[in-house]
C-alpha positions as CSV (number, residue, x, y, z in Angstrom):
1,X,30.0,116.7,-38.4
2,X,29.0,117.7,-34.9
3,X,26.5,115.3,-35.0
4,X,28.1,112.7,-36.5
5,X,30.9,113.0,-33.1
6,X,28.0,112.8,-30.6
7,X,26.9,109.2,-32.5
8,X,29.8,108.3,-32.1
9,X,30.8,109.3,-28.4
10,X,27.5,107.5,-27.6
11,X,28.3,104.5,-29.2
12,X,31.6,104.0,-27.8
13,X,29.9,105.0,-24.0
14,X,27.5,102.6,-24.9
15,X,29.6,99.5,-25.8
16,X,31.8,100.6,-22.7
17,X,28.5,100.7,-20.5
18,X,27.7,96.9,-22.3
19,X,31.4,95.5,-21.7
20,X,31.1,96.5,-17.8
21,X,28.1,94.9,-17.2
22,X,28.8,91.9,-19.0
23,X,32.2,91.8,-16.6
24,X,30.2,92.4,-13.6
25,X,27.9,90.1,-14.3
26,X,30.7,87.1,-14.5
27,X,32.4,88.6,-11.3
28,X,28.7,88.3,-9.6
29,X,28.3,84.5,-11.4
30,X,32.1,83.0,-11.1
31,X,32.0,82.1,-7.4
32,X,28.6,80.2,-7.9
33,X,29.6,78.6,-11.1
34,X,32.5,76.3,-8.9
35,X,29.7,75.4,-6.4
36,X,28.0,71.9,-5.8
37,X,24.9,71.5,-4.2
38,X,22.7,68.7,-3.2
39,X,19.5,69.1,-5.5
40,X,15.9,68.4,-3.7
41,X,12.7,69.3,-4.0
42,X,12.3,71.2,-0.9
43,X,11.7,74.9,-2.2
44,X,13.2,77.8,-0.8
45,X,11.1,81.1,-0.5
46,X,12.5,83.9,-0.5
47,X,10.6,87.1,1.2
48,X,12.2,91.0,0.8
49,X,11.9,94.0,3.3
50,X,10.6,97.4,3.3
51,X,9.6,98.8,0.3
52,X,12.0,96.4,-1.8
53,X,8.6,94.5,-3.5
54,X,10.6,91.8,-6.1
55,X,14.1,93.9,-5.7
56,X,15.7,92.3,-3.3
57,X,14.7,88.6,-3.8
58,X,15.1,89.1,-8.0
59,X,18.6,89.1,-8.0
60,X,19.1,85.8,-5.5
61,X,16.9,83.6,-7.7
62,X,18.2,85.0,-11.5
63,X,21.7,84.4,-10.1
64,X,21.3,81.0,-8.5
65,X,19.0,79.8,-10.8
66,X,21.5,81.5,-13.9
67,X,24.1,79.1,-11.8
68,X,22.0,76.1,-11.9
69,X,21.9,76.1,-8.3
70,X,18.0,76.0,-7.9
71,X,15.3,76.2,-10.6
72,X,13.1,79.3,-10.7
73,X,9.4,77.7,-9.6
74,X,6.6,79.8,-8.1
75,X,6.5,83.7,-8.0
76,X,3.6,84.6,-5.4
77,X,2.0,88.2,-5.3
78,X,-0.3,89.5,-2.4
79,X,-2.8,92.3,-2.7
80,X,-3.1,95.0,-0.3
81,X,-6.0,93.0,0.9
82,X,-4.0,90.1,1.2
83,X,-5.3,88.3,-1.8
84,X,-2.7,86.1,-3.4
85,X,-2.0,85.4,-7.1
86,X,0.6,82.7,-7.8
87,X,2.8,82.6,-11.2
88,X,4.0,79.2,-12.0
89,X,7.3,78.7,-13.8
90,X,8.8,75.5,-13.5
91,X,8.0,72.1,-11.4
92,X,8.9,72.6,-7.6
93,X,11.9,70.2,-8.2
94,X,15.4,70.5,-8.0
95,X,15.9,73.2,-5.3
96,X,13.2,75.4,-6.5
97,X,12.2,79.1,-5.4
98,X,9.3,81.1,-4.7
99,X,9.2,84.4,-4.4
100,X,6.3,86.1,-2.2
101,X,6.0,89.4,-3.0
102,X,3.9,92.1,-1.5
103,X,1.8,94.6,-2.1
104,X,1.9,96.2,1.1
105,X,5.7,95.7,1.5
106,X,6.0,98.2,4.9
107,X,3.6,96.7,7.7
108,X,5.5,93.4,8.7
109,X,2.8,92.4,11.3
110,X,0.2,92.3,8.2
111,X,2.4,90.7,5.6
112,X,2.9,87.7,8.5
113,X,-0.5,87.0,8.6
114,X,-0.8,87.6,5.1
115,X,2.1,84.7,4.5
116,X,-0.1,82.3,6.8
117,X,-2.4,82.7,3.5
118,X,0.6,82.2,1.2
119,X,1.6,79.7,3.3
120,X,-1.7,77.6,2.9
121,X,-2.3,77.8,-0.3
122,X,1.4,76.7,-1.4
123,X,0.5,73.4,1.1
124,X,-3.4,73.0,-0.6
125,X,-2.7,73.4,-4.4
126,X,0.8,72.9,-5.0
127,X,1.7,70.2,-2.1
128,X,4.4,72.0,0.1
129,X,4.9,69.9,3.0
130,X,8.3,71.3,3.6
131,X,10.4,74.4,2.8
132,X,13.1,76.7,3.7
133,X,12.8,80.5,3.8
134,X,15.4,83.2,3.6
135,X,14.4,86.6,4.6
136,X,16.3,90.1,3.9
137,X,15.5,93.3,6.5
138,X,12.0,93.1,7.2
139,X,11.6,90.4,5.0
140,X,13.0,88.0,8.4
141,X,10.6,89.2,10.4
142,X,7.7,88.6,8.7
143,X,8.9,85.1,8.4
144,X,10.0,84.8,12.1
145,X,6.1,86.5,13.3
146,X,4.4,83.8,10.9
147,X,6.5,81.1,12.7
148,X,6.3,82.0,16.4
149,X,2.6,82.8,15.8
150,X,0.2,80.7,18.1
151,X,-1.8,79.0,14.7
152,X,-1.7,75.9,12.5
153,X,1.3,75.4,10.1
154,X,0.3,73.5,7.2
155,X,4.1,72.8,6.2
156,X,7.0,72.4,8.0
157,X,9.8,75.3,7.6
158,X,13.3,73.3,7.7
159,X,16.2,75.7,7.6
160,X,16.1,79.7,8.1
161,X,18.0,82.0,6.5
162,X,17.7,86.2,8.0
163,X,19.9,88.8,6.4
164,X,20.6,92.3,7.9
165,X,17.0,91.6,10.4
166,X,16.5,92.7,14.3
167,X,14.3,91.1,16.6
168,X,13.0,94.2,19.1
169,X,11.2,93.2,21.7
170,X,12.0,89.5,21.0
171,X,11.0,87.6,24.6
172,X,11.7,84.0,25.3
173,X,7.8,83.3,25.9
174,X,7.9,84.2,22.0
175,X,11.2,82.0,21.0
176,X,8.9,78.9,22.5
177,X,6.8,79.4,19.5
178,X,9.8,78.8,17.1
179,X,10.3,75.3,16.0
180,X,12.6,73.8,18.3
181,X,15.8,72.9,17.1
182,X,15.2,74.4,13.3
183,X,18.5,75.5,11.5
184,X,19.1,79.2,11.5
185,X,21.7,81.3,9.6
186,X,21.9,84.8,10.8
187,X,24.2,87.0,8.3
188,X,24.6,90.6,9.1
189,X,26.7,93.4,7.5
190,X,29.3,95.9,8.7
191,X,31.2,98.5,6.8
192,X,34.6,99.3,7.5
193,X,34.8,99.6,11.3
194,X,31.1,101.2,11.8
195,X,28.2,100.1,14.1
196,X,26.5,97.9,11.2
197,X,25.4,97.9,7.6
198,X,24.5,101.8,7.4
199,X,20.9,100.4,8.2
200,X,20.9,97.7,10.8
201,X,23.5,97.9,13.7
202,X,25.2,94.7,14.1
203,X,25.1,94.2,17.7
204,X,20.9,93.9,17.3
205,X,21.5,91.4,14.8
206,X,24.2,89.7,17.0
207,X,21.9,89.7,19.9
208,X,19.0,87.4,18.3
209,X,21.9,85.4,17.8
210,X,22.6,85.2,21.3
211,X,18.9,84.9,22.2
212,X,18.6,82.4,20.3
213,X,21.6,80.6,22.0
214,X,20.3,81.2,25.3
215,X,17.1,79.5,24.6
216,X,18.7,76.4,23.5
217,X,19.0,76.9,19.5
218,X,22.3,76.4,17.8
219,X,22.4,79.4,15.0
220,X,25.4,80.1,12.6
221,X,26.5,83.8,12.2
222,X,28.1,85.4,9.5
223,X,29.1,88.9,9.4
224,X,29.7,89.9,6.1
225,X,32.5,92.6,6.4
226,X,33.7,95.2,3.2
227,X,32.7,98.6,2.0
228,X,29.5,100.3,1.4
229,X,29.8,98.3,-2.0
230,X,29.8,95.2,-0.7
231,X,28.1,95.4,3.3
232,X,25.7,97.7,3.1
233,X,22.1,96.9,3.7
234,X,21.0,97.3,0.6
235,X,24.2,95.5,-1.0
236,X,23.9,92.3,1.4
237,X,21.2,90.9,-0.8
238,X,23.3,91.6,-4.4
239,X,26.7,90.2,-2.8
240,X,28.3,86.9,-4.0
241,X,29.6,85.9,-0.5
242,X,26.1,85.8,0.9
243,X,24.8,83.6,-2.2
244,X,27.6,81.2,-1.2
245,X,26.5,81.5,2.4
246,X,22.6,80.7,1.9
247,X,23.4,77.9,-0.9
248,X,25.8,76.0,1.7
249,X,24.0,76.1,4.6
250,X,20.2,75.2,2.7
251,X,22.0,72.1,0.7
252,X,25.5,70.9,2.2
């Protein structure tokens, strides 16, 4: 008998377990499913921070592609030596993603000039002549070094989107690296009345904003306000307002 009572608590923990995710999940989806995007074939890649690997960029491409908002299209992993495998899921049409994923996920310097191998072979084998990129934490910077970099760019980067990223040390010899007058979107997080997200303080996110002002770019600024559950850091990435934010500004 004792035994048949623990089945049965289990079961009924485990349908309530099943019911809430299934409820979450349509809370997460039901502000994407009323959206209406332009579709194109520019794709959008999508780069995480520190130690995140695929975490932080899995959920922005199951949900927007779940919404049939973009198409899933490339996933592209880097070595610790910076060699790059590419997984091919769909044609790059109809807002598609890639994901680069790295190895070495904590060393933002070598992951940009990794991405300028990335970056190549997406513009050799698979014909990227333009793209968009949204980067989360260190995931920005790594994007923003590999732009600002004095090389050759095979493609042509045509909006940016940076979420919960600083800039330190960010000079205005360095901005004159950036493509000039390229879209930016700079979203940040605060909870409750802190300094930031728990993990970036706002005001160094709201100062590239401002250095970028200064040097003659016209950035957007969100600040994604809430509770640790929604503004954190590590919540910025998994939140529905900032889906809403990155699809409007890459396809209005």
């Amino acid at each position: 008998m004792r035994r048949l009572k623990i089945i049965k608590i289990m079961a009924v923990l485990s349908t309530t377990l099943i019911v809430s995710l299934g409820t979450y999940w349509q809370y997460r989806l039901s502000p994407l499913r009323k959206a209406q995007v332009n579709q194109t074939t520019i794709p959008t890649i999508f780069v995480g921070g520190d130690y995140a690997r695929a975490f932080s960029t899995n959920g922005f491409v199951h949900r927007l592609t779940t919404a049939r908002l973009m198409t899933k299209g490339l996933v592209v992993h880097v070595s610790q030596s910076g060699h790059v495998t590419v997984q091919q899921f769909g044609t790059l049409k109809d807002n598609p993603t890639i994901q680069v994923i790295f190895a070495d996920n904590h060393h933002a310097k070598r992951q940009a000039r990794q991405f300028a191998s990335v970056m190549h072979i997406l513009a050799t084998r698979y014909h990227v002549t333009h793209y968009n990129a949204v980067g989360h934490s260190s995931g920005g910077n790594i994007i923003f070094d590999y732009l600002t970099a004095d090389q050759s760019h095979p493609a042509q980067i045509d909006k940016f989107v940076t979420i919960g990223s600083t800039y330190p040390g960010l000079t205005a010899q360095v901005l004159k690296h950036l493509p000039r007058k390229l879209p930016i979107l700079n979203i940040g997080g605060q909870i409750w009345q802190t300094s930031g997200d728990g993990g970036v303080n706002l005001q160094a996110v709201l100062t590239f904003s401002r250095q970028l002002q200064t040097a003659g770019w016209q950035p957007q600024t969100a600040i994604i306000h809430g509770s640790p559950l929604t503004a954190s850091h590590s919540m910025l990435h998994i939140n529905p307002q900032v889906d809403l934010l990155i699809i409007h500004f890459l396809y209005d």
